[in-house]
C-alpha positions in Angstrom: -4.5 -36.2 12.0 -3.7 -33.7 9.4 -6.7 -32.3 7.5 -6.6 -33.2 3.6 -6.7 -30.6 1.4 -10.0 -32.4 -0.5 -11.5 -32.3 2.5 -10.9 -29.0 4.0 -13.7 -26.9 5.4 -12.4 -23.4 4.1 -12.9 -24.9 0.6 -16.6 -25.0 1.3 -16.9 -21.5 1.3 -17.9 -19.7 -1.2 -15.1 -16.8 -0.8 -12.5 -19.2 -2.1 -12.1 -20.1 -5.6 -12.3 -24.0 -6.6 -9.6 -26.4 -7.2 -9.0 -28.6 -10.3 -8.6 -32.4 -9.0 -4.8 -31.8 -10.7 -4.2 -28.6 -7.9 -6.2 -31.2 -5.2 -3.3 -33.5 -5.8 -0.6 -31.3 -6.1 -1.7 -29.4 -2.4 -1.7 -32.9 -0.8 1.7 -33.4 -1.8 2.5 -29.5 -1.2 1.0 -29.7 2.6 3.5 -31.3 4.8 1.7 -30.9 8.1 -0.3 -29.1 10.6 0.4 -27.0 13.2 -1.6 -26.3 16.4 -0.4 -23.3 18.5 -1.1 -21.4 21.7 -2.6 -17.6 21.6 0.4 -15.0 21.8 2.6 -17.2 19.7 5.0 -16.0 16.9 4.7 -17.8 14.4 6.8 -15.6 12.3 9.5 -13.4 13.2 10.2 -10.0 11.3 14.0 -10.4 10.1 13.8 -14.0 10.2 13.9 -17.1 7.2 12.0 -20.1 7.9 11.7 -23.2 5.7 7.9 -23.4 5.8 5.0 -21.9 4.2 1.6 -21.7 6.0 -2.4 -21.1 5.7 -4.5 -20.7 8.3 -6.8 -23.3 9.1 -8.4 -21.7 11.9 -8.0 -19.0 14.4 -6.8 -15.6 14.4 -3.9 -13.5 14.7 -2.0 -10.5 14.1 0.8 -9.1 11.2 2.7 -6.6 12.7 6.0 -4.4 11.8 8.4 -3.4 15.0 9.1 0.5 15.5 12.6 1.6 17.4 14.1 0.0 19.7 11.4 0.1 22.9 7.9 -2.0 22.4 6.1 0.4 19.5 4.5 -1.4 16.6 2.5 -0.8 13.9 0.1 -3.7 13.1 -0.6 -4.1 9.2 -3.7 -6.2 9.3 -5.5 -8.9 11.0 -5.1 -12.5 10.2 -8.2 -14.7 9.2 -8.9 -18.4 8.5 -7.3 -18.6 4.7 -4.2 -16.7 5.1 -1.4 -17.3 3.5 1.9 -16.3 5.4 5.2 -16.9 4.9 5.4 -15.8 1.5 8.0 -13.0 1.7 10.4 -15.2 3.7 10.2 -17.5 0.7 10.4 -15.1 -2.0 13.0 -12.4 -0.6 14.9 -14.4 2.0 13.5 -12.8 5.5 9.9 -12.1 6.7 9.6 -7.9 6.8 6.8 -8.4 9.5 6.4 -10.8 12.5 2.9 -13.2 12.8 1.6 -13.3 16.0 -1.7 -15.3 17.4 -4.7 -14.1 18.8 -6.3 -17.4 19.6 -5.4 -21.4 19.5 -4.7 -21.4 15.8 -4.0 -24.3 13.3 -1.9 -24.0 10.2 -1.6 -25.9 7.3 2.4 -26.0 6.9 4.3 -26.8 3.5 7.6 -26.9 2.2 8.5 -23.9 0.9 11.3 -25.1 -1.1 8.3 -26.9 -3.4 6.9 -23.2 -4.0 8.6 -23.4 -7.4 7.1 -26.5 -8.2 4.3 -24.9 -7.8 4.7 -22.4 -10.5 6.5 -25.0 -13.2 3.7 -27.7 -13.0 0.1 -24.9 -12.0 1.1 -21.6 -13.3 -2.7 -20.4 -13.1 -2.3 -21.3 -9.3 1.4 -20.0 -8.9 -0.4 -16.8 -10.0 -2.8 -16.5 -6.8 0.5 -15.8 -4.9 1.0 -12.4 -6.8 -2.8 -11.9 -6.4 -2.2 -12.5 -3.1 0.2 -10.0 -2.6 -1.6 -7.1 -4.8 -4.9 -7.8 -2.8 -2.4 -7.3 0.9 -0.9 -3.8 -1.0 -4.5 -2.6 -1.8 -5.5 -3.2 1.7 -2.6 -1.4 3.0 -3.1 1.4 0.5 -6.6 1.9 2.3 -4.8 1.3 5.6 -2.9 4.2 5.3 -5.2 6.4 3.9 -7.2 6.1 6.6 -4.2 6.4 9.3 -3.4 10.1 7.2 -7.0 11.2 6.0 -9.7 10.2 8.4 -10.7 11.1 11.8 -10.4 8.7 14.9 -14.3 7.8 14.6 -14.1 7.5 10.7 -10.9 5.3 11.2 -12.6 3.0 13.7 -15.4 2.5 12.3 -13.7 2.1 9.3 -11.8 -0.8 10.9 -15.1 -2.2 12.9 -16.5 -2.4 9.2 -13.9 -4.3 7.8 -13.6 -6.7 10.5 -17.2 -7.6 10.4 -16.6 -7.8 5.9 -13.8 -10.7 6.7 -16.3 -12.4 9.4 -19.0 -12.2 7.0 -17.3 -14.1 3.9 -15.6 -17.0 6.0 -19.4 -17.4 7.9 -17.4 -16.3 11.1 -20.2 -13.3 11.4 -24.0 -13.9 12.1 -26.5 -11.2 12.0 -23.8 -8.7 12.5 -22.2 -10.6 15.7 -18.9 -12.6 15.4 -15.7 -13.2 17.7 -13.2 -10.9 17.1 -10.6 -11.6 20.0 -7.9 -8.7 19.4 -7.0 -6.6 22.2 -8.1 -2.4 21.9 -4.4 -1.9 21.7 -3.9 -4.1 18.5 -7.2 -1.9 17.3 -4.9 0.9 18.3 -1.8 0.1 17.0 -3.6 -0.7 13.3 -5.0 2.7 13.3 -2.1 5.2 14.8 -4.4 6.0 17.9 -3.4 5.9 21.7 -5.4 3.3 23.5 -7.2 5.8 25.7 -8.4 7.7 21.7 -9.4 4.7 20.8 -11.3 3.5 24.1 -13.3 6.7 24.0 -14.2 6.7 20.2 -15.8 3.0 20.7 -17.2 4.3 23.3 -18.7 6.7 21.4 -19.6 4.4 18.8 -21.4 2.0 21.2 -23.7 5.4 22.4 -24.7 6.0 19.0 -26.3 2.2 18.6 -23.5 1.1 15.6 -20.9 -0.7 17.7 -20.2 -2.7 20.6 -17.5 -4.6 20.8 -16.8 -6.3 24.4 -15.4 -9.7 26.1 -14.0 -10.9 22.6 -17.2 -10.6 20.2 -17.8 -7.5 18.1 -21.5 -6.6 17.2 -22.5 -4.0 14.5 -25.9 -3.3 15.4 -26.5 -1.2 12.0 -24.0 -2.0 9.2 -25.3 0.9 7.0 -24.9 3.9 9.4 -21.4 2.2 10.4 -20.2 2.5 6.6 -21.2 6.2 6.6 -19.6 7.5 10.1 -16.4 5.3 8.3 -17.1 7.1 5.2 -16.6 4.3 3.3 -18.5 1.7 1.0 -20.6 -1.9 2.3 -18.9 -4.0 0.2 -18.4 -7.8 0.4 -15.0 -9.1 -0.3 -14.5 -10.7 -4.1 -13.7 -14.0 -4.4 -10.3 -15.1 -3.3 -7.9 -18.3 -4.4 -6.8 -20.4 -1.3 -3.6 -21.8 -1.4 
């Protein structure tokens, strides 16, 4: 049976902003459904329009952007429980990325033809959607300046770092350990790097006592030192609306 939105576990965390028993009642009508689906999955295709919106329940996955006409890719970011995706199918017509899953995944689904319903009767809600977005543009802002400006160690610890910040606010992370089931070559195809650059600079990363990362489950053994090889702050994420 489909989870209801007053009882959903992400809304127990405290990285999500609350709802108002009005926005409860309008996301139980919003969510149509769930969705359970396999690991390596598209959910969403680049170039394509779909009639549903989702958030992810649980599991992870990957947003990624095709390159040519052979099998390059760059992926954009990492998917976590509390995703919204979807939204630029509903807003410009097409998705400009595909959604792939890491894991078993469930999705809350809703009709994305009620997205303007959403914005007519909770404006201050409608509004998370552009925060949404300006929160994906910053990340990718700090995406690419790390794909132009840092080295391969600075970049994957930079990464490692991150990873472990999104673990951390959804209680996925535990005294630096938490599953983190992408493959080296999604790690690689984030940051720009071959897979054998990207093999050896974990490597090196698991020598120095920061890193180790190894049958699904990535462990940062000192947090601190991490954020300095990444040159980069420690910072926990802000307080995000769910949708």
């Amino acid at each position: 049976m489909a989870t209801k939105c007053d009882k959903c576990p992400l809304r127990a965390l405290k990285i999500f902003e609350e709802f108002t028993v009005e926005e409860l009642r309008f996301m139980n009508r919003f969510k149509v459904g769930e969705l359970t689906i396999e690991p390596q999955t598209r959910i969403l295709m680049e170039g394509s329009n779909a009639p549903q919106l989702y958030t992810v329940l649980a599991g992870q996955g990957t947003r990624s952007k095709k390159v040519g006409d052979d099998d390059r890719r760059q992926v954009l970011n990492f998917v976590f429980p509390g995703d919204f995706l979807g939204l630029q199918a509903g807003v410009m017509g097409e998705m400009g990325h595909t959604v792939e899953s890491a894991t078993s995944m469930t999705l809350c689904v809703f009709d994305r033809s009620e997205i303007w319903s959403l914005f007519k009767s909770h404006p201050d809600r409608a509004y998370d959607l552009t925060w949404l977005a300006a929160s994906e543009e910053m990340f990718l802002g700090e995406a690419l300046a790390t794909i132009g400006q840092r080295s391969a160690l600075e970049a994957v610890s930079w990464a490692m770092l991150r990873l472990l910040e999104r673990g951390e606010s959804l209680d996925m992370a535990q005294n630096g350990r938490m599953p983190l089931p992408f493959r080296q070559q999604d790690l690689a195809d984030a940051l720009g790097l071959s897979l054998v650059h990207t093999n050896k600079t974990l490597a090196k990363l698991k020598e120095r006592g920061l890193v180790t990362w190894a049958e699904g489950r990535l462990t940062v053994h000192d947090k601190i030192a991490l954020a300095e090889a990444a040159a980069a702050d420690d910072r926990p994420e802000r307080t995000r609306p769910l949708i």
